[in-house]
C-alpha positions, 0 to 999 in steps of 0.5 A, a space after each residue: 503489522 504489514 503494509 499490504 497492497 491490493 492486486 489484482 489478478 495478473 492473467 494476461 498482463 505482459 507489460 513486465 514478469 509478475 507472480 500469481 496472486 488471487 484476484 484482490 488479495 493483498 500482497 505484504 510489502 518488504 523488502 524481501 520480495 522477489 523481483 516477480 513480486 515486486 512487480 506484482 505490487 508495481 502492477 496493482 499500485 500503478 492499475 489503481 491509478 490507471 485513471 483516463 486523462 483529464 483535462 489538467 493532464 497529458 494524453 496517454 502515450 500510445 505505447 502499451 506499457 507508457 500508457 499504463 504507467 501514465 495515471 501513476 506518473 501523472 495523477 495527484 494525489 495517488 491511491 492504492 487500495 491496502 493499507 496497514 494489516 495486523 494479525 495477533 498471532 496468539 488468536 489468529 485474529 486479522 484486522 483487514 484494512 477497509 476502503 476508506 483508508 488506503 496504503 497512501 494513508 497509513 500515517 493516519 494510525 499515527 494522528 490516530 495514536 497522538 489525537 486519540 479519535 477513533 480511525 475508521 477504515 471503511 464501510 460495507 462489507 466490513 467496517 473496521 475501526 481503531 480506538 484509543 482508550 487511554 494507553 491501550 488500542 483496540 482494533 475492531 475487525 467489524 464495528 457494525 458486529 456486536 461480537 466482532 473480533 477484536 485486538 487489543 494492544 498498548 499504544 507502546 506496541 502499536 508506535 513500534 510495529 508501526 515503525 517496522 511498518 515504516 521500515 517495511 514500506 522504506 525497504 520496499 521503496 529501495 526494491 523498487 527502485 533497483 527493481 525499476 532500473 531493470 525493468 523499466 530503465 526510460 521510467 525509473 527514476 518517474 516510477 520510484 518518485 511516484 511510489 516515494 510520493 505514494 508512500 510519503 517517504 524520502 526518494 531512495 536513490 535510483 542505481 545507473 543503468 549504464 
């Protein structure tokens, strides 16, 4: 299980260094990034929330890189399209995260785990759904196909790779933060409040950049 983000093609975005990545492929998040990487992830994160003032928020600064970070300093609440990906590695089978539940709501695997309804993950093209029976998960690649792969595992298992999930997004959000006081040091501390805020996970601590 990895937490993934989706990103966006990256030709001709100059704001700060960023890996190639195919357009809206998903980048797993870890904290074993390079530092091109992270911006990438930076980068898709902050584009999906690049959304036009409204009338509760400031105007966009006029400088180029303020007003591609405004929406992710700004908006409430945040989204990324992403979210929890598993891959059962004896089959080769990948459960993809849909449109419905993006990576801001990763701990809904969690309520799923404690109530037991199913977790759907979205609709067309694909419709992916997690169901409990009892103490096994079944993870349905396309509900909408009768012979859709599947992968089946213990609850047991699913609370620890969500919790190495959990450390994933954790480390993640330390990468960020030293990547953030080098990068953007006037907006680091606003950058890495808002990717603890997206993630729901405590504020790491922002290195000084003097």
């Amino acid at each position: 299980m990895q937490p993934v983000v989706e990103v966006r093609a990256s030709d001709g975005f100059d704001l700060w260094p960023v890996a190639q990545v195919e357009r809206f492929d998903f980048l797993p998040l870890s904290g074993d990034l390079s530092p091109a990487e992270v911006g990438t992830a930076v980068m898709g994160i902050v584009a999906w929330n690049d959304a036009d003032p409204g009338e509760d928020r400031p105007p966009r600064p006029a400088d180029p890189l303020g007003s591609f970070l405004h929406g992710l300093l700004t908006l409430d609440p945040l989204l990324a399209s992403g979210g929890l990906r598993v891959i059962d590695e004896s089959t080769g089978v990948t459960f993809l995260p849909g449109c419905c539940d993006g990576l801001e709501d990763w701990r809904d695997w969690l309520r799923f785990l404690d109530e037991g309804n199913a977790l759907w993950f979205g609709h067309d093209p694909v419709s992916p759904v997690a169901e409990r029976f009892g103490e096994t998960v079944r993870l349905t690649v396309d509900a909408c196909r009768s012979d859709s792969p599947t992968i089946e595992l213990p609850v047991t298992e699913l609370r620890r790779l969500l919790a190495d999930a959990e450390r994933d997004l954790t480390d993640f959000l330390a990468l960020a933060a030293d990547w953030s006081a080098t990068r953007l040091p006037d907006h680091a501390a606003a950058v890495t409040a808002a990717l603890a805020r997206l993630f729901g996970l405590p504020l790491p601590a922002v290195p000084s950049t003097s």
